[in-house]
N, CA, C and O atoms as a GROMACS GRO file, in nm:
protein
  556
    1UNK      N    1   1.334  -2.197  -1.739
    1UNK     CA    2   1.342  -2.182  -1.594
    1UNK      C    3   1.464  -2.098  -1.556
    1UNK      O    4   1.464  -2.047  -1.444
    2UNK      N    5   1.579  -2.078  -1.647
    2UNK     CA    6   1.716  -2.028  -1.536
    2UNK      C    7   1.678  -1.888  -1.584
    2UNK      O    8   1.737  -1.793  -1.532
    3UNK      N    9   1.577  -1.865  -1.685
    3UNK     CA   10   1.508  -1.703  -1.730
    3UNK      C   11   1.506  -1.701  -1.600
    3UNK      O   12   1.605  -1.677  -1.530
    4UNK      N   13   1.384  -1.729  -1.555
    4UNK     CA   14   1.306  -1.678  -1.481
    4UNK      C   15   1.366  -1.677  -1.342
    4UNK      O   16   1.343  -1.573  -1.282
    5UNK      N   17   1.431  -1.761  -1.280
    5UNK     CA   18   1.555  -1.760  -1.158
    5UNK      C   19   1.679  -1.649  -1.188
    5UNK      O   20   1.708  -1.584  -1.088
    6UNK      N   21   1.740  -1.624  -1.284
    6UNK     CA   22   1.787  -1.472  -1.333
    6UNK      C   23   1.730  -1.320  -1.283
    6UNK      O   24   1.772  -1.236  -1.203
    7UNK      N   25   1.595  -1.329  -1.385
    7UNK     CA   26   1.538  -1.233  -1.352
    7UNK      C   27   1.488  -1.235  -1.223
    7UNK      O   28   1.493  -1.122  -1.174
    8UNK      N   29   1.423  -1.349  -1.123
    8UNK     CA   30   1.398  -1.300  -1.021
    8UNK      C   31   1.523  -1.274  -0.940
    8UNK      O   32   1.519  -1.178  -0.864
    9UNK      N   33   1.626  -1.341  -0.944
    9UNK     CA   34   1.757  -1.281  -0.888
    9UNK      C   35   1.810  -1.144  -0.908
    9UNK      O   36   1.858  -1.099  -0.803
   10UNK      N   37   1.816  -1.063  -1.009
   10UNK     CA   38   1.781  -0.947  -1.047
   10UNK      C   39   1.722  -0.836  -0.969
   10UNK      O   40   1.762  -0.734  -0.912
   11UNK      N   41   1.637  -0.883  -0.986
   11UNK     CA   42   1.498  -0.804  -0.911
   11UNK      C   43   1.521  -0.835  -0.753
   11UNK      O   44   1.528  -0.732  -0.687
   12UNK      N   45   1.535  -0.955  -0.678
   12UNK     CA   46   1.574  -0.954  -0.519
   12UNK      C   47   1.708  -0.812  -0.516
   12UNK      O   48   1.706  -0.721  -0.434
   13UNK      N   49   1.799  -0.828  -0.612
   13UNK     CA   50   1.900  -0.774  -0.590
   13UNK      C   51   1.897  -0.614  -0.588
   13UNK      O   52   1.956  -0.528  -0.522
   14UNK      N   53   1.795  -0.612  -0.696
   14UNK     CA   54   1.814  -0.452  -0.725
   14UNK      C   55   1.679  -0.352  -0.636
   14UNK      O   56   1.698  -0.236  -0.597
   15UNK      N   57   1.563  -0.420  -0.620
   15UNK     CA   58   1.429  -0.365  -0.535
   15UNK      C   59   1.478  -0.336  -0.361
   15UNK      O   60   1.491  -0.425  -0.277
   16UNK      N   61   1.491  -0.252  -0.348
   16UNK     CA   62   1.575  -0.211  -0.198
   16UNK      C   63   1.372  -0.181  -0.104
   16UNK      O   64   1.286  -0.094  -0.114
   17UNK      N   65   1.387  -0.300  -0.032
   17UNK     CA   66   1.300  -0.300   0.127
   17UNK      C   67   1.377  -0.178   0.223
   17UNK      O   68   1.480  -0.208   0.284
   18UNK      N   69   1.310  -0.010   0.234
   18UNK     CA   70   1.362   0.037   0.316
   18UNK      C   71   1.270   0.109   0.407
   18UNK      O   72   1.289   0.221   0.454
   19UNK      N   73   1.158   0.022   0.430
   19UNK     CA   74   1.006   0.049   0.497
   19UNK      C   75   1.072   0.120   0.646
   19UNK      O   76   1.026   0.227   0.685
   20UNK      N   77   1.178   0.052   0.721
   20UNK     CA   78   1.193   0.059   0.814
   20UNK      C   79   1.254   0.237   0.830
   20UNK      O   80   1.216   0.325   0.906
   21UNK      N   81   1.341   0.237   0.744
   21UNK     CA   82   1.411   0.383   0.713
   21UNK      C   83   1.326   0.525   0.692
   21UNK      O   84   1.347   0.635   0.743
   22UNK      N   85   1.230   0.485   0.604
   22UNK     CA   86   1.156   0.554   0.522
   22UNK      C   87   1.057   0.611   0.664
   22UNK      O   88   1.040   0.729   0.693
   23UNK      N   89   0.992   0.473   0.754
   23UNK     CA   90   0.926   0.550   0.867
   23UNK      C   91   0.960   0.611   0.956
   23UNK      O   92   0.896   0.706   1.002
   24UNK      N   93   1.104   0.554   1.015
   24UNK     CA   94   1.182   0.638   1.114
   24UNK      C   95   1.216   0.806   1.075
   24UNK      O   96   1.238   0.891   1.161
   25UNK      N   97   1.216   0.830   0.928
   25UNK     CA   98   1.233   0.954   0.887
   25UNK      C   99   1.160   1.004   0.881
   25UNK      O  100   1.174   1.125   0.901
   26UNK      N  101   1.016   0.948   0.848
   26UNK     CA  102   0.874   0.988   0.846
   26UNK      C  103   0.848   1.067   0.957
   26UNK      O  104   0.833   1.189   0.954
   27UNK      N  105   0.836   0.951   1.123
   27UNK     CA  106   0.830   1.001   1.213
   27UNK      C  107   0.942   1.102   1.296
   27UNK      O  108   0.919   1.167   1.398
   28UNK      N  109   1.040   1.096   1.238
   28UNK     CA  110   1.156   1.230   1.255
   28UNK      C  111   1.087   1.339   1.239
   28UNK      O  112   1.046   1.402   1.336
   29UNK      N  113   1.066   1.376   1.116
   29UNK     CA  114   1.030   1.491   1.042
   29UNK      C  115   0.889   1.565   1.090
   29UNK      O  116   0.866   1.679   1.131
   30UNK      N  117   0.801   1.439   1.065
   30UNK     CA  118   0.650   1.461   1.120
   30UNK      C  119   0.522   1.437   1.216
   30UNK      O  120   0.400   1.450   1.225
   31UNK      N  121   0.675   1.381   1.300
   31UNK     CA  122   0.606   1.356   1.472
   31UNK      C  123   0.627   1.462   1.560
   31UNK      O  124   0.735   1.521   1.556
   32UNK      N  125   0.541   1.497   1.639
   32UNK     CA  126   0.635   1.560   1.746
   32UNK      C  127   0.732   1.543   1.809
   32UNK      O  128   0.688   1.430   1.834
   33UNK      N  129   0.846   1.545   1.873
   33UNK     CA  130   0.967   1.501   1.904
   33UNK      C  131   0.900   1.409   2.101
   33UNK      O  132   0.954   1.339   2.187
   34UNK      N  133   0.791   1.459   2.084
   34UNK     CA  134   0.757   1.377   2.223
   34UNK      C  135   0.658   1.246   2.196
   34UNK      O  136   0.624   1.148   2.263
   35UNK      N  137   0.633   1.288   2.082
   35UNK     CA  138   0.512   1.165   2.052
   35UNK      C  139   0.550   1.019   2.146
   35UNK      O  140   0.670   0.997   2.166
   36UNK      N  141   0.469   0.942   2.189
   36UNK     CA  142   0.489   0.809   2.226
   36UNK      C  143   0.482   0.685   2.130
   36UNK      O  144   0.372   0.631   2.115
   37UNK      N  145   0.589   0.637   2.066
   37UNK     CA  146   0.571   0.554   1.909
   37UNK      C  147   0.594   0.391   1.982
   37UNK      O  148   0.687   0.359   2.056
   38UNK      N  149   0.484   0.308   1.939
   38UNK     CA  150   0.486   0.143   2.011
   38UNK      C  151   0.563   0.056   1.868
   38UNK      O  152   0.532   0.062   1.748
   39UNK      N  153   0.696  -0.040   1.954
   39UNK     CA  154   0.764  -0.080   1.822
   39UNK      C  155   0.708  -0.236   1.836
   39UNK      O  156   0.716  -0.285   1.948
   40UNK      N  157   0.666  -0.297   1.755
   40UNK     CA  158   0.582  -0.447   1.754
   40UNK      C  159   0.679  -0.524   1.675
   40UNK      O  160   0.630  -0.634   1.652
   41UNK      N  161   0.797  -0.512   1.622
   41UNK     CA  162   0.873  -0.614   1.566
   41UNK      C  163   1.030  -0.626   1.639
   41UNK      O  164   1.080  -0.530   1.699
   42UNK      N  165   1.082  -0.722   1.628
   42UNK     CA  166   1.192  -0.737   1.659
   42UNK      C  167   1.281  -0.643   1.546
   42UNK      O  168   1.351  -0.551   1.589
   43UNK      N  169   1.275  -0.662   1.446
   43UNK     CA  170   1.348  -0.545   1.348
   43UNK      C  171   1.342  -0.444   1.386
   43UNK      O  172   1.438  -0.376   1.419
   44UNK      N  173   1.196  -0.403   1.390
   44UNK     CA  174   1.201  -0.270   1.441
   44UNK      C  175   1.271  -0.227   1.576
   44UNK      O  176   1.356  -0.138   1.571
   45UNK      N  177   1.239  -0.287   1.700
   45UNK     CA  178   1.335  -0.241   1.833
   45UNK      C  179   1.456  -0.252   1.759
   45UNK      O  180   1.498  -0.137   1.766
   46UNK      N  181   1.536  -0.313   1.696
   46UNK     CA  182   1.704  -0.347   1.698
   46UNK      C  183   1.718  -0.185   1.596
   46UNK      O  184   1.788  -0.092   1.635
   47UNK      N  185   1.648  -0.182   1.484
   47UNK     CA  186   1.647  -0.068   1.376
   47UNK      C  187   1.636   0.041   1.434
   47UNK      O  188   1.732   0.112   1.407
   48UNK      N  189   1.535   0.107   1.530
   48UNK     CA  190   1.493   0.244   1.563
   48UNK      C  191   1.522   0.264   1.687
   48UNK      O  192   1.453   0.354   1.735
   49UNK      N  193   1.622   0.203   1.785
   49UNK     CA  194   1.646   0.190   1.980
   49UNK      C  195   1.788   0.180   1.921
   49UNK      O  196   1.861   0.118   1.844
   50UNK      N  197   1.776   0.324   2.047
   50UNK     CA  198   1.758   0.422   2.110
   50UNK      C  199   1.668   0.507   2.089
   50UNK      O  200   1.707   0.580   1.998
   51UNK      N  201   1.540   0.546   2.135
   51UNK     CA  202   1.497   0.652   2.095
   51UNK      C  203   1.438   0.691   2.218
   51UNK      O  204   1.395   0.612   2.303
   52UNK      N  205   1.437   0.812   2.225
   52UNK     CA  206   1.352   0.870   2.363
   52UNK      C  207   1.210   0.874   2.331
   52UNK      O  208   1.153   0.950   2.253
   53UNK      N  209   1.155   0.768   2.410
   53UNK     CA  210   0.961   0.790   2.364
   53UNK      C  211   0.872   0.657   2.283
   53UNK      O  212   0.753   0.628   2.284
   54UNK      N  213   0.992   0.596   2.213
   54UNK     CA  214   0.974   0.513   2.107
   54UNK      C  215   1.010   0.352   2.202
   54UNK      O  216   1.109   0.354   2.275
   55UNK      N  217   0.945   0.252   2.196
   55UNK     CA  218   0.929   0.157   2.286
   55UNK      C  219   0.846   0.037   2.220
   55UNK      O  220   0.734   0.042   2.169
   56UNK      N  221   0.925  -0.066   2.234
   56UNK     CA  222   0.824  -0.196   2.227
   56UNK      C  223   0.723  -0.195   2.343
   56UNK      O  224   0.729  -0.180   2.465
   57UNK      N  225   0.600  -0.226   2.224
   57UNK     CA  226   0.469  -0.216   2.274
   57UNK      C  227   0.382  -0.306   2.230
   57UNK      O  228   0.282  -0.249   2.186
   58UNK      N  229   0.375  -0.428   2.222
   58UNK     CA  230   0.320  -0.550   2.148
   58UNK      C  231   0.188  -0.584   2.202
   58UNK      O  232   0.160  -0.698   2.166
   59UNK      N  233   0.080  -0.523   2.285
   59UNK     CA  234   0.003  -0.541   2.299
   59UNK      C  235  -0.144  -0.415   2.346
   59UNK      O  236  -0.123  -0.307   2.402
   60UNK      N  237  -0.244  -0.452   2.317
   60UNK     CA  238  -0.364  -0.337   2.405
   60UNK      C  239  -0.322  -0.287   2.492
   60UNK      O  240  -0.298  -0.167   2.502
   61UNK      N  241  -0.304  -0.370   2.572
   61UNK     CA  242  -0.228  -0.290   2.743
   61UNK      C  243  -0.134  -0.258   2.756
   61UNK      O  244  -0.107  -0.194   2.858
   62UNK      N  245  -0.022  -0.290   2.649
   62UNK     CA  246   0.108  -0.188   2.670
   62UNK      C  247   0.076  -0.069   2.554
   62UNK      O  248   0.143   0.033   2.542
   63UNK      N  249   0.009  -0.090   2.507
   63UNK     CA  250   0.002   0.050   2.422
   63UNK      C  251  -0.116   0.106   2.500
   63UNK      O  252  -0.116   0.224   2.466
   64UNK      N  253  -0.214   0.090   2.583
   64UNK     CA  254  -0.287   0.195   2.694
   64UNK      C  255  -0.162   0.224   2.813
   64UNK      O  256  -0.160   0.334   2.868
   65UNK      N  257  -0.088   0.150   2.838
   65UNK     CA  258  -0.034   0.209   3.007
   65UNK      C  259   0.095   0.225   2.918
   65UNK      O  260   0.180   0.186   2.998
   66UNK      N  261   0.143   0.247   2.838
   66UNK     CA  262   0.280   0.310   2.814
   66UNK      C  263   0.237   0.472   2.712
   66UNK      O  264   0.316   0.547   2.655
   67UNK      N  265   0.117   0.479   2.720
   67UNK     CA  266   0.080   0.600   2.644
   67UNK      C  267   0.103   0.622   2.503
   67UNK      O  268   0.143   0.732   2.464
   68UNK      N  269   0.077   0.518   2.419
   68UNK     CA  270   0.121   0.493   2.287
   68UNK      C  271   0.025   0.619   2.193
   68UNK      O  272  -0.097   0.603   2.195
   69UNK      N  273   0.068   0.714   2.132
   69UNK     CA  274  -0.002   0.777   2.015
   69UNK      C  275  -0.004   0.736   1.882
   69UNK      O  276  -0.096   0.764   1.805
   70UNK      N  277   0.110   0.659   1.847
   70UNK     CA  278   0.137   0.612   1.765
   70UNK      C  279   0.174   0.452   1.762
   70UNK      O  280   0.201   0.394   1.867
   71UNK      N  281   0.174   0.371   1.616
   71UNK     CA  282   0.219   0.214   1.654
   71UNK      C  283   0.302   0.245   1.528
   71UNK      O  284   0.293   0.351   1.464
   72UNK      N  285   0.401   0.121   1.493
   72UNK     CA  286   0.478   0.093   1.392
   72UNK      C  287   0.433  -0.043   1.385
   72UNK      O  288   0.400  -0.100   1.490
   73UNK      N  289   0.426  -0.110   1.259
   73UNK     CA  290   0.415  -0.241   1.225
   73UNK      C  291   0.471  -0.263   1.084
   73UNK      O  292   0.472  -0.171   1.002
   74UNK      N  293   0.520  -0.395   1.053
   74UNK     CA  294   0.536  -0.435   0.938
   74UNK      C  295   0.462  -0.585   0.886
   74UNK      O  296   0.498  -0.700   0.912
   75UNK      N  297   0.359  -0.544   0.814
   75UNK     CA  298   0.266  -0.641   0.825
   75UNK      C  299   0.317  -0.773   0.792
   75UNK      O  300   0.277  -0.856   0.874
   76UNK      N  301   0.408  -0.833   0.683
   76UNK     CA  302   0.442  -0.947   0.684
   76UNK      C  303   0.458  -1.041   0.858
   76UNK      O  304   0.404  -1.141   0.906
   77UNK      N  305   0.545  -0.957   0.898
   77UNK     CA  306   0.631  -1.026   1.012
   77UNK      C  307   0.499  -1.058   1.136
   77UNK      O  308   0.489  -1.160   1.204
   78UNK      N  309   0.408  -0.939   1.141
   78UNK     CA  310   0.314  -1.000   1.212
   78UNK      C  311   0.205  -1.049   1.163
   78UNK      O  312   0.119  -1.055   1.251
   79UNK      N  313   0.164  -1.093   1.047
   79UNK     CA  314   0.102  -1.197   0.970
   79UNK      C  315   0.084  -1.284   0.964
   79UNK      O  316  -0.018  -1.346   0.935
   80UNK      N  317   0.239  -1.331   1.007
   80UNK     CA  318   0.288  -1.427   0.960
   80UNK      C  319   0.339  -1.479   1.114
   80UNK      O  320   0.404  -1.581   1.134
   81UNK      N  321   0.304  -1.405   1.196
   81UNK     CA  322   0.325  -1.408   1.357
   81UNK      C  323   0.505  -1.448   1.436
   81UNK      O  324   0.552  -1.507   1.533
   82UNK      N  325   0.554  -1.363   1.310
   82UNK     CA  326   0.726  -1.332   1.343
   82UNK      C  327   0.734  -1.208   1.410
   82UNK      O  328   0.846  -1.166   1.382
   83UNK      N  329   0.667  -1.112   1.496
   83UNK     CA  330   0.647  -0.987   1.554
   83UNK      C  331   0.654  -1.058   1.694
   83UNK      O  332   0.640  -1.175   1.729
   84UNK      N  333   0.681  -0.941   1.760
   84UNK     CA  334   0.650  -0.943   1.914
   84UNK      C  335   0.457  -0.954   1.932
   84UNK      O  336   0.402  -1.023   2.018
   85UNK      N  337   0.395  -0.883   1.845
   85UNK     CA  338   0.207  -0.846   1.870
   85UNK      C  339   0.200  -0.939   1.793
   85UNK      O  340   0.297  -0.963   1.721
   86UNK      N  341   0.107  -1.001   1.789
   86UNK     CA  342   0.018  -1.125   1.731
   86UNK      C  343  -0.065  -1.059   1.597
   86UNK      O  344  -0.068  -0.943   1.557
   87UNK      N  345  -0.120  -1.162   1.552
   87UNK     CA  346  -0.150  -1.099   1.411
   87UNK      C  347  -0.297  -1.025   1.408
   87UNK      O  348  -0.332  -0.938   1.328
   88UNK      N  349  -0.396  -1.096   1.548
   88UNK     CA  350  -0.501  -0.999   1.530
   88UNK      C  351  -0.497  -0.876   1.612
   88UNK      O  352  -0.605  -0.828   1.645
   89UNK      N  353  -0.355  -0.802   1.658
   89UNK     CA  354  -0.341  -0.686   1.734
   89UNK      C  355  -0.322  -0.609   1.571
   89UNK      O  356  -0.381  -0.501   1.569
   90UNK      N  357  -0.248  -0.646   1.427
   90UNK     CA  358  -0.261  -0.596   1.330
   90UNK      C  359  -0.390  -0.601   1.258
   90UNK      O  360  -0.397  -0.534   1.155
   91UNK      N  361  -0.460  -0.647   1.284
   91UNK     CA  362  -0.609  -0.694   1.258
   91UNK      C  363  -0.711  -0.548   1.346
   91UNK      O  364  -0.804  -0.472   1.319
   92UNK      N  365  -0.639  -0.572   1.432
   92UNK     CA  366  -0.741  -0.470   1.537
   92UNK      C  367  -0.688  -0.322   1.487
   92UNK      O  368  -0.767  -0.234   1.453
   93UNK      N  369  -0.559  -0.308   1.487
   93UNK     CA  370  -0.484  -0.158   1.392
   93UNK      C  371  -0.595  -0.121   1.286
   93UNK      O  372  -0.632  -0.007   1.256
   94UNK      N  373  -0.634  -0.226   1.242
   94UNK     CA  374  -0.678  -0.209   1.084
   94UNK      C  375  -0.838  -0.136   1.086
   94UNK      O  376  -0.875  -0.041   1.016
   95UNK      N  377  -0.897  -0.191   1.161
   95UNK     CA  378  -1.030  -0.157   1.220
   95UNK      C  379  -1.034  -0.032   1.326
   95UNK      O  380  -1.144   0.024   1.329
   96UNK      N  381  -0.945   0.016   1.402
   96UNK     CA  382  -0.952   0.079   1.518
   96UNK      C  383  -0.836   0.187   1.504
   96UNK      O  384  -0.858   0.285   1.575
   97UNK      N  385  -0.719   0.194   1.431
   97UNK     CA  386  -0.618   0.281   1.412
   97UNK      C  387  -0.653   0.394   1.273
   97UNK      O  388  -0.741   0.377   1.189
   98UNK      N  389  -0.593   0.462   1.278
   98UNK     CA  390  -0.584   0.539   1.141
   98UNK      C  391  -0.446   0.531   1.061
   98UNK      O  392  -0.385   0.602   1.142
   99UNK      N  393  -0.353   0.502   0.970
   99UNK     CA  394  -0.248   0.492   0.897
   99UNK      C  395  -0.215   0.631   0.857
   99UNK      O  396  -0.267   0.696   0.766
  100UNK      N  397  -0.115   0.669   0.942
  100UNK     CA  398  -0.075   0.820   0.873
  100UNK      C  399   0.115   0.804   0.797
  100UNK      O  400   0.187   0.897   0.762
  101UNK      N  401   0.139   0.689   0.795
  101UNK     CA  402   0.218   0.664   0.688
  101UNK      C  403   0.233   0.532   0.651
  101UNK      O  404   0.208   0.444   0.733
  102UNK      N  405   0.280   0.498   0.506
  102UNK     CA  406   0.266   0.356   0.464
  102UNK      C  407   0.356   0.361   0.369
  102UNK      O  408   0.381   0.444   0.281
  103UNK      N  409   0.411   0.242   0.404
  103UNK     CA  410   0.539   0.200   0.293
  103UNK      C  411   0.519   0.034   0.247
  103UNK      O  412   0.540  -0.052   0.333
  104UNK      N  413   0.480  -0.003   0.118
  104UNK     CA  414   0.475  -0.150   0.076
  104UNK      C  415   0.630  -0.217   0.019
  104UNK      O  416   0.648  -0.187  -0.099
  105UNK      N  417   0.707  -0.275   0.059
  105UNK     CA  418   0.801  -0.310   0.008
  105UNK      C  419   0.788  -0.494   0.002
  105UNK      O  420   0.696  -0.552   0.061
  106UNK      N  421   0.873  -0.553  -0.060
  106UNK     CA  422   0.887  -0.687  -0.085
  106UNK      C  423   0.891  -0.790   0.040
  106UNK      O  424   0.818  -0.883   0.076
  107UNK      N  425   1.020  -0.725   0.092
  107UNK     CA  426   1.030  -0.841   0.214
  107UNK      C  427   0.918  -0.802   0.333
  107UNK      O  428   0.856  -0.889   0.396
  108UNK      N  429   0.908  -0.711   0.347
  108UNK     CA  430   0.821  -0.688   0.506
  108UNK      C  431   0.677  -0.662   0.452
  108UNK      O  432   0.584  -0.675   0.531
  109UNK      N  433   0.654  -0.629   0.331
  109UNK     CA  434   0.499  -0.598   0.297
  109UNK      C  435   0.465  -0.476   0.342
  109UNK      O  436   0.540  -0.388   0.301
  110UNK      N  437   0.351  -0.427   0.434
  110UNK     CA  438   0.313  -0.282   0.462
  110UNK      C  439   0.390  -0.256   0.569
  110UNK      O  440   0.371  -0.324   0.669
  111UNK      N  441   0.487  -0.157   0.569
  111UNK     CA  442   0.537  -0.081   0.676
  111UNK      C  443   0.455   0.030   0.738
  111UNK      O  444   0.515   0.135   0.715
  112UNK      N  445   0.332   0.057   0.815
  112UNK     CA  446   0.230   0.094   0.856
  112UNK      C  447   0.318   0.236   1.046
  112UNK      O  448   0.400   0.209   1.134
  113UNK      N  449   0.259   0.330   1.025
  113UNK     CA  450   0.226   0.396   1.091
  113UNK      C  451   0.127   0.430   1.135
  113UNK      O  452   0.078   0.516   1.061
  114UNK      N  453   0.040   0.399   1.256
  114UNK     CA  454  -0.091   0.398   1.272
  114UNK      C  455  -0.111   0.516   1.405
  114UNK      O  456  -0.044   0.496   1.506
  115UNK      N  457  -0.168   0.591   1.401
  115UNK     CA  458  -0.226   0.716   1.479
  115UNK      C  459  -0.377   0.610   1.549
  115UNK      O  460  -0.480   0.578   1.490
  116UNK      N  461  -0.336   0.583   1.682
  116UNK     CA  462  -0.393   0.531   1.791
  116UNK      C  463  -0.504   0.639   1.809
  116UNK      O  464  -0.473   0.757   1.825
  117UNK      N  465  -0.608   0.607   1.807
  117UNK     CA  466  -0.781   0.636   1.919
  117UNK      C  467  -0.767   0.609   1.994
  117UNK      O  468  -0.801   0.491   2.006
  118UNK      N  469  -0.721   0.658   2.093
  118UNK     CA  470  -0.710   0.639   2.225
  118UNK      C  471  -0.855   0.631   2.342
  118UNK      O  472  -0.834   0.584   2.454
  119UNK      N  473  -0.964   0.670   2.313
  119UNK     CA  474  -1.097   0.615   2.354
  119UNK      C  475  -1.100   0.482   2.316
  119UNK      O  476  -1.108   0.390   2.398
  120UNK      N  477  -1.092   0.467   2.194
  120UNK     CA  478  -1.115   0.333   2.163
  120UNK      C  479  -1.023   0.242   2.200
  120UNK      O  480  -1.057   0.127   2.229
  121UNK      N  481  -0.900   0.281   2.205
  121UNK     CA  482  -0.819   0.169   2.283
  121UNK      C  483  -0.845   0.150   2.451
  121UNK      O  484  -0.857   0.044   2.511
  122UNK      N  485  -0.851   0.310   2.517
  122UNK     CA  486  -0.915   0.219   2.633
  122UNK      C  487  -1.062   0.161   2.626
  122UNK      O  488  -1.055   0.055   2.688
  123UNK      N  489  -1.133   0.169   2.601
  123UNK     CA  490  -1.262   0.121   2.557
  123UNK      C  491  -1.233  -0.050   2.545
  123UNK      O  492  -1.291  -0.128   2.620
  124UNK      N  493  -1.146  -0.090   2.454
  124UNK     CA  494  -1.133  -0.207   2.391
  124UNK      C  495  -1.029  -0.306   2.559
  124UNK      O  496  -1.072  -0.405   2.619
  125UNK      N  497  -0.912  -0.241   2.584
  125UNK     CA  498  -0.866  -0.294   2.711
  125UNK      C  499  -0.957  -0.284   2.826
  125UNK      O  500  -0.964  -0.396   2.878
  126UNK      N  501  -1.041  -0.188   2.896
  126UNK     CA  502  -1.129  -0.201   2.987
  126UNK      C  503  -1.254  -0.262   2.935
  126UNK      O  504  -1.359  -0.249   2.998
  127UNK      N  505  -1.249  -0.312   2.853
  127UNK     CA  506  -1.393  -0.432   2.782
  127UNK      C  507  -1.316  -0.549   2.810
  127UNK      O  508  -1.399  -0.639   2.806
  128UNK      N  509  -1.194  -0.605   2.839
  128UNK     CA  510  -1.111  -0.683   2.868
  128UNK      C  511  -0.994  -0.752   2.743
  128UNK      O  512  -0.910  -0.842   2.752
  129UNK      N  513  -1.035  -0.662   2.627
  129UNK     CA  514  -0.960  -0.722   2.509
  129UNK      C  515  -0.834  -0.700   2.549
  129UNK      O  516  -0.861  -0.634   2.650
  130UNK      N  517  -0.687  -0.705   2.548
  130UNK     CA  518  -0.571  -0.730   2.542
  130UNK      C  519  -0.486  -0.760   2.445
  130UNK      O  520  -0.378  -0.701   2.436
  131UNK      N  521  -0.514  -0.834   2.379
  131UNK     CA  522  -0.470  -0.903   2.263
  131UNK      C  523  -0.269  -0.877   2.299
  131UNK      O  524  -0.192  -0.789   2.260
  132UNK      N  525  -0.244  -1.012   2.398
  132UNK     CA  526  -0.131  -1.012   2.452
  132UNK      C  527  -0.020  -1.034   2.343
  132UNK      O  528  -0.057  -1.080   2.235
  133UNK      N  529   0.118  -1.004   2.361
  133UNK     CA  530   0.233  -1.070   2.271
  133UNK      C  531   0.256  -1.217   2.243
  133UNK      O  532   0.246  -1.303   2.331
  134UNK      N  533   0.294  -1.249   2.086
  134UNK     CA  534   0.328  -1.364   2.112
  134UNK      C  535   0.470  -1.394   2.106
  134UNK      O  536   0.493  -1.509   2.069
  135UNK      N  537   0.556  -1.334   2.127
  135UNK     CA  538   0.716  -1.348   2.204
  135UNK      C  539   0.764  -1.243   2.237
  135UNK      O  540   0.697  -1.140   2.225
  136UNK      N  541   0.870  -1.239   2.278
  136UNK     CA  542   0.939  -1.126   2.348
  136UNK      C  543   0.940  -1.096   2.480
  136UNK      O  544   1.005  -0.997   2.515
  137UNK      N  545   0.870  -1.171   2.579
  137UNK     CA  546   0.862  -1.143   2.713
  137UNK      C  547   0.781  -1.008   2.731
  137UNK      O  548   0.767  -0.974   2.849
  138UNK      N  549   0.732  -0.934   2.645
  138UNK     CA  550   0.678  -0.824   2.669
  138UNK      C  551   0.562  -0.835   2.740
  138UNK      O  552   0.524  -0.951   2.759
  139UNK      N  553   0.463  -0.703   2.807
  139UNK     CA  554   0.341  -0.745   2.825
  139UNK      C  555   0.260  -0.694   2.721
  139UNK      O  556   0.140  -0.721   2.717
   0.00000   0.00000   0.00000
């Protein structure tokens, strides 16, 4: 047993989670500098704010009326329903978004960039779906 508590100590120590880094550079480099990017985790607002354009957006209707082109998510945290968006607004990403960058790391799991359909998102909010936040005071 102290093998195996070693080596996994090891491995926590040395495997660097830098999903969050890796996308903010992503979308640096290969967003437009106006794009509208929706931030769904608390990590993420504290990690990537300040940004001009870039905004917590934790739900259907704040990503239709804040003009979202893009979402950020890190699937653990809203999985596991530690996000501002609930876990079937990552559910609905999955079915209804496209992933134009992805990062899997340990602690957060898929660090996801998703390129919004915007028919289909209004489609899905004027059908009455919403799929509201579950903290953050957001709408």
């Amino acid at each position: 047993m102290g093998v195996l508590s070693l080596f996994l100590g090891v491995q926590a120590r040395s495997v660097v989670d830098d999903g969050l880094v890796r996308a903010r550079d992503w979308m640096n480099a290969g967003l437009p500098p106006s794009s509208k990017v929706a931030l769904t985790s608390v990590t993420g607002e504290f990690a990537l704010q300040p940004h001009e354009g870039w905004a917590v957006m934790p739900s259907l209707q704040s990503l239709r009326d804040g003009g979202a082109e893009y979402v950020l998510t890190q699937g653990r945290q809203l999985s596991e329903g530690y996000g501002f968006a609930s876990p079937e607004f990552l559910h609905w990403l999955q079915n209804n978004a496209r992933p134009v960058f992805s990062f899997t790391g340990p602690t957060s799991g898929d660090t996801v960039v998703w390129k919004v359909d915007r028919p289909t998102l209004e489609e899905a909010v004027d059908g009455g779906l919403t799929l509201p936040p579950v903290s953050g005071g957001y709408q």
